[in-house]
C-alpha positions, 0 to 999 in steps of 0.5 A, a space after each residue: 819469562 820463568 820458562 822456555 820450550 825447546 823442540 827438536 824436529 827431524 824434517 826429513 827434507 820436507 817430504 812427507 809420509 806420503 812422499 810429497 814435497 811440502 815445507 808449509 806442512 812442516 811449518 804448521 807443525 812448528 806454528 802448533 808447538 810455538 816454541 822458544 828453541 827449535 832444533 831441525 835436522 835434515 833441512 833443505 833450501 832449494 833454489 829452484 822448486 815447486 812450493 819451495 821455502 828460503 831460510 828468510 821464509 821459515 824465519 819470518 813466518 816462525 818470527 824468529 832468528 834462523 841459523 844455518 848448520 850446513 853440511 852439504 849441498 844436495 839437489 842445489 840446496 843448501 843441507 843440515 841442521 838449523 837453529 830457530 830462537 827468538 831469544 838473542 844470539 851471544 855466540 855460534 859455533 860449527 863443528 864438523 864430526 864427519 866421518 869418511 867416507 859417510 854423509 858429512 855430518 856437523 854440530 851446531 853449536 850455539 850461545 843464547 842469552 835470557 834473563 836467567 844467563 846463558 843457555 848453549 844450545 847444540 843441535 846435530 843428526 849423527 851417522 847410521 852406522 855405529 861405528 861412525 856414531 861411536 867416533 862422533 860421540 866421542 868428537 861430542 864429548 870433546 864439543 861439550 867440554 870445550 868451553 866452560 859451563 853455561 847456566 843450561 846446555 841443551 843438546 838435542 837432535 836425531 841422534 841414530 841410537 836405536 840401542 842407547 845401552 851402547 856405551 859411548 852414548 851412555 856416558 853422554 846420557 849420564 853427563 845430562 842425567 837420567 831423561 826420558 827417551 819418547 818414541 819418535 819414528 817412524 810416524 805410523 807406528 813409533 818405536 825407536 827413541 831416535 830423537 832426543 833433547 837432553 838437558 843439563 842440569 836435568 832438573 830444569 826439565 819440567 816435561 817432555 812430550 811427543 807432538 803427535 797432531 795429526 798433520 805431524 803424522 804425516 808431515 815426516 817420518 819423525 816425530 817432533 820431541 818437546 820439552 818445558 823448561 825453567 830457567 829461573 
């Protein structure tokens, strides 16, 4: 395979648009982008709910290995980021870019191996405040050059930035080159480029799109962002 499709997905807890509680809608999202790569924020596994759904559940049903990004734990469930691939796994790594007092925040940070080499993936959700992001951009920098190059990096996830002419955030996007910012969220009318996948070098991007199926409008308040990558 010459080709791979990578997606981030802002789940919102799985709770949809109309505020209900349903995981299978969020998979079914995943199920109609059949990617290679998926990168999830705001995930949660409850233990105890009605319709629930256990990492072991989303892996198997995707046919795909799940690693877990936890940040906190919320309503006796595990919170955070998650990787999907069915690609193998080289090397993981997690990192914590929290910023007292705010929710904890993290960057997971992972090795994949494909025919072409190695591919790093890094998947995160930064803070809501700019202040915050302005620090984690820079704890992201620091991530990114501290380990050597990779045939491709990807970063992807939510990463807050409802004006990304700020500079911190500048100077990740010139690292990665010049890539397309899709409006994203809210689903109902999208207007903000909140969730982004970047790629490095950029010219292995093919396309990027919005997915915006009728069940992904309402299934969160994100929308999921997907991109066709060459790795030949």
């Amino acid at each position: 395979m010459s080709y791979l499709t990578a997606v981030t997905y802002n789940v919102h807890q799985w709770v949809g648009t109309d505020k209900q509680y349903d995981p299978g809608r969020g998979l079914s999202v995943l199920q109609e982008i059949g990617a290679n790569i998926i990168g999830l924020q705001e995930v949660n596994f409850p233990k105890h709910s009605t319709h629930r759904i256990s990492a072991g559940q989303l892996a198997e049903e995707l046919g795909m290995r799940l690693i877990i990004g936890k940040t906190l734990m919320r309503q006796h469930a595990a919170y955070g980021n998650v990787l999907l691939t069915d690609r193998p796994v080289d090397a993981i790594r997690r990192h914590d870019i929290s910023i007292e007092p705010w929710e904890p925040r993290g960057v997971l940070d992972v090795d994949l191996i494909t025919d072409s080499g190695l591919i790093r993936v890094l998947n995160t959700h930064l803070g809501l405040r700019a202040s915050e992001r302005r620090k984690q951009h820079a704890f992201l920098g620091d991530i990114l050059q501290s380990i050597g190059n990779r045939d491709m990096t990807i970063l992807m996830g939510d990463f807050n930035e409802w004006l990304p002419i700020r500079r911190p955030f500048r100077k990740i996007m010139a690292s990665f080159g010049h890539l397309a910012a899709p409006l994203t969220f809210p689903t109902f009318f999208p207007f903000l480029a909140l969730d982004r996948i970047l790629i490095k070098p950029h010219q292995r991007v093919m396309a990027t799109h919005v997915h915006k199926s009728r069940l992904a409008r309402v299934a969160s308040d994100h929308y999921p962002v997907v991109a066709a990558l060459d790795i030949h």
